[in-house]
C-alpha positions as CSV (number, residue, x, y, z in Angstrom):
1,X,0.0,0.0,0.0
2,X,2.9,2.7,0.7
3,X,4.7,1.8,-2.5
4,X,1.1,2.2,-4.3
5,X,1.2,5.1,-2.8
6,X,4.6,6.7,-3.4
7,X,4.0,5.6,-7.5
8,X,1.1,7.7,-7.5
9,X,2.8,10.7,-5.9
10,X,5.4,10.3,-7.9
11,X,3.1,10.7,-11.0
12,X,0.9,13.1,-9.8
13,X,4.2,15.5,-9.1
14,X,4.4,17.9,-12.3
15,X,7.8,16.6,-14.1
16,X,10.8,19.6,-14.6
17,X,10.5,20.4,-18.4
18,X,14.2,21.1,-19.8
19,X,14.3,25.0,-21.3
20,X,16.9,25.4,-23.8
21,X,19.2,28.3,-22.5
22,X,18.8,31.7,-24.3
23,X,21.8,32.7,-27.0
24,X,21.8,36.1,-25.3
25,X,22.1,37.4,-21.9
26,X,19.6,37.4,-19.8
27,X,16.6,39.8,-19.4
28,X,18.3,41.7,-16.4
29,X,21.2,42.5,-18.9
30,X,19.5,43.1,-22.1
31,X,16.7,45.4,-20.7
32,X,19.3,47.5,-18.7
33,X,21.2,47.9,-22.3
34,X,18.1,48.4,-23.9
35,X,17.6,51.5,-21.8
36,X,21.0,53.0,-21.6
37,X,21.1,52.6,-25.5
38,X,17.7,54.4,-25.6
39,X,18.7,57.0,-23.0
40,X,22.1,57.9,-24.9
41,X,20.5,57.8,-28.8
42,X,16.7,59.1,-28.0
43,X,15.6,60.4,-24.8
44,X,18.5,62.7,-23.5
45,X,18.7,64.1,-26.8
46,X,15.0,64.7,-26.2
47,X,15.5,66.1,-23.2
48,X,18.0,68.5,-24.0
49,X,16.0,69.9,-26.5
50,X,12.5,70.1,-24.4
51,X,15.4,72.2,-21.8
52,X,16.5,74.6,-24.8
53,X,12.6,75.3,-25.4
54,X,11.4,75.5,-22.0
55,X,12.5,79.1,-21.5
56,X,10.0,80.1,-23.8
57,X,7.0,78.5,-22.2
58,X,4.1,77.0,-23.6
59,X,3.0,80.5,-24.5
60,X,6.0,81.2,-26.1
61,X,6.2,77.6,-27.9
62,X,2.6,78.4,-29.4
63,X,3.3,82.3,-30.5
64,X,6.0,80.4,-32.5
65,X,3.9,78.0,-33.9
66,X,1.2,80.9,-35.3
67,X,4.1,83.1,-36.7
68,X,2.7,82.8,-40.2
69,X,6.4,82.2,-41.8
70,X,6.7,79.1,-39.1
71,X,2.7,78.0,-40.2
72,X,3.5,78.1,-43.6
73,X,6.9,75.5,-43.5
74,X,4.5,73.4,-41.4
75,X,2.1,73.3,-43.7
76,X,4.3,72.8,-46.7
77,X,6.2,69.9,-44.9
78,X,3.3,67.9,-43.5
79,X,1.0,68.2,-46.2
80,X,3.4,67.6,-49.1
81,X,5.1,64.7,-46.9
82,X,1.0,62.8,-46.6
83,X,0.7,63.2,-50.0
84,X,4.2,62.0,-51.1
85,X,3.7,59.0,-48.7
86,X,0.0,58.4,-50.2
87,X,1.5,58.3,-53.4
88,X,4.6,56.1,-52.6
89,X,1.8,53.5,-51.1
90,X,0.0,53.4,-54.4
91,X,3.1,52.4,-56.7
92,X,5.1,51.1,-53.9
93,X,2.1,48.3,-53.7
94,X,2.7,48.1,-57.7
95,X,6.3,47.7,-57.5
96,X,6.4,44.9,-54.2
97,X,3.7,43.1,-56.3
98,X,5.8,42.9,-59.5
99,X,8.8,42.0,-57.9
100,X,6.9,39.2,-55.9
101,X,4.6,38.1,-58.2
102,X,6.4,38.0,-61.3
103,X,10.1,36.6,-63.0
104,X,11.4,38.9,-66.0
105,X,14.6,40.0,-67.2
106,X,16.3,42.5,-65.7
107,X,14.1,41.7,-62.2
108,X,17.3,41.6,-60.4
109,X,18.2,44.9,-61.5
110,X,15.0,46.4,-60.7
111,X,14.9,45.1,-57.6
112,X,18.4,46.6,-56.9
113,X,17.6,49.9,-57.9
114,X,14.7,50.2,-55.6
115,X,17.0,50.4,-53.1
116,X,18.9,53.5,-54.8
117,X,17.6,56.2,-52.5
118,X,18.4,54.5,-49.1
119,X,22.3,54.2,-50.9
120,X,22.8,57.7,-52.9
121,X,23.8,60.9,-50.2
122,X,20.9,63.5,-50.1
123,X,22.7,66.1,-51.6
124,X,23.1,64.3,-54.1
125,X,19.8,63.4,-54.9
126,X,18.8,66.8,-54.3
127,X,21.4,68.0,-57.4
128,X,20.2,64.8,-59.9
129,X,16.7,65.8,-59.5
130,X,17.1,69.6,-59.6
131,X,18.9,69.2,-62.6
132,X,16.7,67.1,-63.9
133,X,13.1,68.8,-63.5
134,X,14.8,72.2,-63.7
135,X,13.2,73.7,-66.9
136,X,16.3,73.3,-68.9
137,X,16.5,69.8,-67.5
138,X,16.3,66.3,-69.3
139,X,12.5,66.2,-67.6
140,X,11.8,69.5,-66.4
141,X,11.5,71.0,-70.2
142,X,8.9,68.6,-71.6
143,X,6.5,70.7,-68.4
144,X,8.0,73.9,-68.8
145,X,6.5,73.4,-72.6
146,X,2.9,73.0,-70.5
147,X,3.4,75.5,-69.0
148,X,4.4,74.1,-65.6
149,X,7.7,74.5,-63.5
150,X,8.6,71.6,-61.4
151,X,11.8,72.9,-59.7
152,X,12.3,75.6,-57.1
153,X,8.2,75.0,-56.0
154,X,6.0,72.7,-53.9
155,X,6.5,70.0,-57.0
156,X,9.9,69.9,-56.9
157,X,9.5,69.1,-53.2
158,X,6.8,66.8,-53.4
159,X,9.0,64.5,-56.6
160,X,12.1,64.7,-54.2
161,X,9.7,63.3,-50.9
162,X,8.4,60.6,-53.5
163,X,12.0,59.6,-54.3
164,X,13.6,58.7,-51.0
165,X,10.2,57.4,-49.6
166,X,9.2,54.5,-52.3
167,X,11.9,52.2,-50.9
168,X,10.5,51.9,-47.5
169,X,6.9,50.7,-48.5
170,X,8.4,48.3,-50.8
171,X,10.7,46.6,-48.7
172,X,8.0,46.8,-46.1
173,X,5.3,45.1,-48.6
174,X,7.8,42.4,-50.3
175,X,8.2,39.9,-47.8
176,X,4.1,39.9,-46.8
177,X,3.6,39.1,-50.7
178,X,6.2,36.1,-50.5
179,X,4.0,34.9,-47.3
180,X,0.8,34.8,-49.4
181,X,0.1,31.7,-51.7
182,X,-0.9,32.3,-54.9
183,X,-3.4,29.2,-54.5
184,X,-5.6,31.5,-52.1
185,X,-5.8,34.2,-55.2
186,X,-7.0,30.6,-56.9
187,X,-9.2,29.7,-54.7
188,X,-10.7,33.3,-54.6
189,X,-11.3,33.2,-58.7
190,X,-13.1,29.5,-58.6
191,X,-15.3,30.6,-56.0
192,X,-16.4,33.2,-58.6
193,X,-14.9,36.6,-57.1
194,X,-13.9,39.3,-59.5
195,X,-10.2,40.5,-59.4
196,X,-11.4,43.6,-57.3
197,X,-13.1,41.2,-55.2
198,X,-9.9,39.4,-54.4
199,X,-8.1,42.0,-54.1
200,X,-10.6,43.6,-51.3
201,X,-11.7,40.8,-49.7
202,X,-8.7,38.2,-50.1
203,X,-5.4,40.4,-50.4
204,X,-5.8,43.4,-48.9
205,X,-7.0,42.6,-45.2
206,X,-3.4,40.8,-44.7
207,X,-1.2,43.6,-46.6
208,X,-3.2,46.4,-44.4
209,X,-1.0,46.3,-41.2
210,X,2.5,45.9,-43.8
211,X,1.0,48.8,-46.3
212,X,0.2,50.9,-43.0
213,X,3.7,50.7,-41.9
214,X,5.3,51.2,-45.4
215,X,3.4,54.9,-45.2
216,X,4.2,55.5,-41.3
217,X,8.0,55.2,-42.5
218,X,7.2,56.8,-45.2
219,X,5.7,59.8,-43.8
220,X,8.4,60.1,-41.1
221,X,11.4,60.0,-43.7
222,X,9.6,62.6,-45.7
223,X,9.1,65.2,-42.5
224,X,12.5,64.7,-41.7
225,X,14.3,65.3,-45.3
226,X,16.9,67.9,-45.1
227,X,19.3,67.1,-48.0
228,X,17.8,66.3,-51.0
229,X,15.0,68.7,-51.0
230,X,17.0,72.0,-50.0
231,X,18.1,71.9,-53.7
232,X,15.2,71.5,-55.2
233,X,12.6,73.8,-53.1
234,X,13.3,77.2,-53.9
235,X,13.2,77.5,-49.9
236,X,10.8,80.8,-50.6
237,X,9.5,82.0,-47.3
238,X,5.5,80.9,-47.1
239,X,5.8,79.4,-50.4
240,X,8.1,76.5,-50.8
241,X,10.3,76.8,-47.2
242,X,10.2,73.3,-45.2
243,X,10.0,73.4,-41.4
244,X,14.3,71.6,-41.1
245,X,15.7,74.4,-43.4
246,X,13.5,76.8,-41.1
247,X,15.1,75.9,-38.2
248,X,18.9,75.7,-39.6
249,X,18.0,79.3,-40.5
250,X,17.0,80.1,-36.8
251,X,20.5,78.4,-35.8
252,X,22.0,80.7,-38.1
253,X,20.8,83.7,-36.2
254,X,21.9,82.2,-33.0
255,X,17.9,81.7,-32.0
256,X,18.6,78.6,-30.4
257,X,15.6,78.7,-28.4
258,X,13.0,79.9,-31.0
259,X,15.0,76.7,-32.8
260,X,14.3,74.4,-30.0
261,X,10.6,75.4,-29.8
262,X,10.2,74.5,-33.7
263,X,11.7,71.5,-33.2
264,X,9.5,70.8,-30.2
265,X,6.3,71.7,-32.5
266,X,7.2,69.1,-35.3
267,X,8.0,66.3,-33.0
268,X,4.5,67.0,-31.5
269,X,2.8,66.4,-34.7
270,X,4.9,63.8,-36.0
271,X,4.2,62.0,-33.2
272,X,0.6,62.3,-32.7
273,X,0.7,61.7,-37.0
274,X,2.2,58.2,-36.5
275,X,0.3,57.2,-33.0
276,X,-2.7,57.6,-35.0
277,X,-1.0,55.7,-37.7
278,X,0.2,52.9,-35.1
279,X,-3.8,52.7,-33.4
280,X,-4.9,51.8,-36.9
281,X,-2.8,49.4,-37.4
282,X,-3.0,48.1,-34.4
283,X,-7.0,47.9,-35.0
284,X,-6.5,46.3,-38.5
285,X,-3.9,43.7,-37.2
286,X,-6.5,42.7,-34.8
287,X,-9.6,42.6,-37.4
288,X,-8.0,40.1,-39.6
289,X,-7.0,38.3,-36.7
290,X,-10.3,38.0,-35.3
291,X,-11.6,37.2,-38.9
């Protein structure tokens, strides 16, 4: 009866289940790195800006923001930025589905120079394309016959945002169109669903949290473009000046504050911009989960 009894102790102890040991530190190590990495790179930084500002006051901070030179590069950066980064979603969905879906010669070279923005320096992109759409330039001539200058205006801006964004919703977008089999698009076709059916109903609930992302990056490499747009803008005050070459200007003038507080204002929106962006995508990733 007592060795009946130990047996069934025995069994009904739960057994030790082996757990492979991590190839990294542990969690005490990593997430004390983490955060001394993230204080050094992000939040002192940070810090020491919100410090520079904070002699101005909120007041202060917001009489900045209405100065209608200061209004105007907002407005000129964030609203060319969305609608570079809307654009770069339509073709950058084109361009990730091609180089998914289909083999062709020359792919390989295509799919290299997708990648031409993230390798080329700014300024140099900013000469190329000035030259370029100038309206003596290769492209910028067949407009000027219309009647329309691309260069030294909002355009010029807008086709030098749409250059070093497109690379970020493709990359983004490639690898979720490798993860979807072309049997469901199959499946979707016998069934009797039209090709905009598929693409609604079938392909685009899984590409929505990827396509999201693609225009959050997007959007954020456009607000933050310095280089390659300062040669094609113009940089006219109210007309084609953009909220970084603002603020170098201020720097200039040794208005290091008033700097600080412009600064301060574009990180608010940027971040409120891309917390909206991440809530969406948050919501979508859980919709096609739940369906």
């Amino acid at each position: 009866m007592a060795d009946t009894a130990l047996r069934q102790a025995a069994a009904a102890r739960p057994r030790a289940t082996f757990v492979a040991p991590s190839a990294l530190p542990g969690f005490g190590l990593t997430f004390g790195y983490t955060i001394l990495y993230l204080s050094l790179i992000v939040l002192i930084p940070l810090a020491a800006l919100l410090h520079k500002s904070a002699v101005l006051g909120p007041s202060g901070i917001l009489a900045i923001a209405l100065e209608p030179q200061v209004f105007a590069a907002l407005r000129v950066t964030f609203g060319i930025s969305f609608l570079a980064a809307i654009v770069n979603v339509v073709f950058g969905v084109i361009v990730a589905w091609v180089l998914s879906r289909y083999d062709f010669p020359g792919k390989r070279l295509v799919d290299a120079a997708v990648d031409l923005p993230f390798a080329l320096p700014t300024a140099v992109a900013g000469l190329a394309l000035s030259s370029l759409y100038a309206s003596n330039g290769w492209i910028g001539q067949f407009f000027a016959m219309a009647g329309i200058k691309v260069a030294y205006t909002p355009k010029g801006i807008f086709v030098a945002l749409v250059f070093i964004g497109l690379p970020f919703v493709v990359r983004t977008l490639q690898p979720v169109l490798a993860e979807i089999d072309k049997e469901i698009e199959e499946a979707s076709a016998t069934l009797g669903a039209t090709r905009f059916q598929t693409v609604t109903r079938v392909l685009l609930p899984p590409l929505l949290p990827a396509v999201l992302t693609g225009f959050a990056l997007s959007f954020a490499r456009a607000v933050g473009e310095y280089g390659s747009v300062i040669f094609i803008a113009g940089n006219i005050p109210y007309v084609s000046e953009i909220v970084p070459s603002l603020i170098f200007q201020k720097l200039e003038q040794n208005k290091y504050a008033d700097a600080a507080a412009i600064a301060i204002i574009m990180l608010a929106i940027s971040f409120a911009v891309l917390l909206i962006i991440n809530l969406i995508q948050a919501w979508s990733r859980k919709r096609t989960g739940d369906v």
